[in-house]
DOTI-325598 format. One record per residue (C-alpha): residue number from 1; residue in one letter; chain; x, y, z. Coordinates in steps of 0.001 Angstrom, whole numbers, plus 500000, padded with zeros to 6 digits. Layout:
+-----+---+---+--------+--------+--------+
!   k ! r ! c !      x !      y !      z !
+-----+---+---+--------+--------+--------+
! NUM ! A ! A !      X !      Y !      Z !
...
+-----+---+---+--------+--------+--------+
***
This chain:
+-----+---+---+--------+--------+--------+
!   k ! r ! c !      x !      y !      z !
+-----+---+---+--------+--------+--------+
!   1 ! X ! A ! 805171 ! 252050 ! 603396 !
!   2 ! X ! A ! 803509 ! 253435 ! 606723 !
!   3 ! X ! A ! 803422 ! 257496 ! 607219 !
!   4 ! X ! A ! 805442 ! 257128 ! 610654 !
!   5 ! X ! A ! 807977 ! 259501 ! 610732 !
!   6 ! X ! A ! 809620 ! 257447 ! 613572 !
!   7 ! X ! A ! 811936 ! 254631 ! 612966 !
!   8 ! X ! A ! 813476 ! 252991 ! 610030 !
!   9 ! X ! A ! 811934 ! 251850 ! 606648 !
!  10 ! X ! A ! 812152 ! 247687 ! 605849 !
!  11 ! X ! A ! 812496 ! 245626 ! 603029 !
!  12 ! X ! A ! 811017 ! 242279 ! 603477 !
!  13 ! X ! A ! 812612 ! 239110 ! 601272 !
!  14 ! X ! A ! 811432 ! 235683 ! 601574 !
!  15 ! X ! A ! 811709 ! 232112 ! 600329 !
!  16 ! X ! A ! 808410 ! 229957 ! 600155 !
!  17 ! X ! A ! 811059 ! 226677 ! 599265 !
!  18 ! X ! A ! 814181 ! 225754 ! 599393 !
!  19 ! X ! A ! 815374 ! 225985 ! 595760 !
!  20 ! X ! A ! 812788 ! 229365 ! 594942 !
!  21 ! X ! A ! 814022 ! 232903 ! 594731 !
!  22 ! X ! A ! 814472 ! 234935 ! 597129 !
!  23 ! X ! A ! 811378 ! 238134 ! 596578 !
!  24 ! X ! A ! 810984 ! 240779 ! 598023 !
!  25 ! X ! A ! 807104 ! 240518 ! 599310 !
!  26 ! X ! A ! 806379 ! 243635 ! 601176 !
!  27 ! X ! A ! 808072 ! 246844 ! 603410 !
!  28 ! X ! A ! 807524 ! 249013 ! 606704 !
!  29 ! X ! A ! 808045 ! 251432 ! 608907 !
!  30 ! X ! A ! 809510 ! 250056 ! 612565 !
!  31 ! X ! A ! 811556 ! 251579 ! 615511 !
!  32 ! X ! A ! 813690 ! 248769 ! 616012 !
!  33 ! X ! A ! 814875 ! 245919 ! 614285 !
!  34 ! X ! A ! 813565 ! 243834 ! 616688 !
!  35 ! X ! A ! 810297 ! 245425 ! 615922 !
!  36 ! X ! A ! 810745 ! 244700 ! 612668 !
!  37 ! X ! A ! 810706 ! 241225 ! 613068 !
!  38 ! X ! A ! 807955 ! 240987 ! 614456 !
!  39 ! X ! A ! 806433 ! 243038 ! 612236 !
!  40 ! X ! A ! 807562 ! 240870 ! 609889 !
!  41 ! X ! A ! 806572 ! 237367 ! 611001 !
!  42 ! X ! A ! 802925 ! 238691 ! 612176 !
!  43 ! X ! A ! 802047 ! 241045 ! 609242 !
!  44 ! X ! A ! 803568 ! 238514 ! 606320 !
!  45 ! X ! A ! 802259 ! 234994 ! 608157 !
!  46 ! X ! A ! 800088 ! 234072 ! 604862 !
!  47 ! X ! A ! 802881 ! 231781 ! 603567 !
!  48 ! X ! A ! 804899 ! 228762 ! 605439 !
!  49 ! X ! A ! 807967 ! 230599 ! 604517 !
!  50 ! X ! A ! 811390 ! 229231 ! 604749 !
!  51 ! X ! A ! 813299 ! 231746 ! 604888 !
!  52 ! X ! A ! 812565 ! 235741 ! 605931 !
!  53 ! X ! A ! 814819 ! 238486 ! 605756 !
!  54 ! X ! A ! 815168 ! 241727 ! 606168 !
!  55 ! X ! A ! 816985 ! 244793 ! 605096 !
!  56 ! X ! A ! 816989 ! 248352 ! 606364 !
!  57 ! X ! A ! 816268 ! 250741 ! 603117 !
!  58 ! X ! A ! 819819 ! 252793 ! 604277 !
!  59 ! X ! A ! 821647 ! 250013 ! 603797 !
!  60 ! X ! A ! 820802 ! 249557 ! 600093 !
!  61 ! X ! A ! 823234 ! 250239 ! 598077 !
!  62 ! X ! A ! 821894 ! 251613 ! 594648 !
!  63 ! X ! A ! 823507 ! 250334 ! 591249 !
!  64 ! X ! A ! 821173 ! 251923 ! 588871 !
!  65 ! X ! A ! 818584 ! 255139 ! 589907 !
!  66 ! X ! A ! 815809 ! 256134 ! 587396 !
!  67 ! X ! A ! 816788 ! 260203 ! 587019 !
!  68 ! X ! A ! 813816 ! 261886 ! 588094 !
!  69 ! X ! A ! 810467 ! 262101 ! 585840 !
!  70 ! X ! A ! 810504 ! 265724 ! 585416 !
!  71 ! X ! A ! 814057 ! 266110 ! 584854 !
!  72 ! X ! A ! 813852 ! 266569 ! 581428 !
!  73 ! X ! A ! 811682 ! 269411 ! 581103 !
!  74 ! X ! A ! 813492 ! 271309 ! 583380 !
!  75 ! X ! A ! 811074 ! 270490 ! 586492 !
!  76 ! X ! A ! 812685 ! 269692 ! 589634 !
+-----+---+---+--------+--------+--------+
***
């Protein structure tokens, strides 16, 4: 992801075909979500893809979170 401090991290999905799984190909730092989108379409414009979406990282909502790597020793 970019260093910006400004703004809002992004999760980019897309869909090459109808029919193929929706992936997650790459994420960024924008102000806006309009930004983002454009962002989006002019950073990610390798494929013909059918479908792009994206999703702010706040509004992921986790299920299952790795405890941290140093946890276990007593390292925070």
């Amino acid at each position: 992801m970019s260093y910006s401090s400004e703004g809002n991290d992004y999760f980019l999905f897309t869909r090459i075909k109808r029919g193929d799984d929706l992936v997650q190909v790459g994420s960024f730092r924008a102000g806006s979500d309009e930004l983002a989108k454009v962002y989006a379409q002019r950073i990610y414009d390798e494929e013909d893809w059918v479908e792009m979406h994206l999703v702010k990282n706040s509004d992921l909502i986790p299920v299952r979170v790795p405890e941290g790597l140093f946890e276990k020793e007593g390292v925070k």
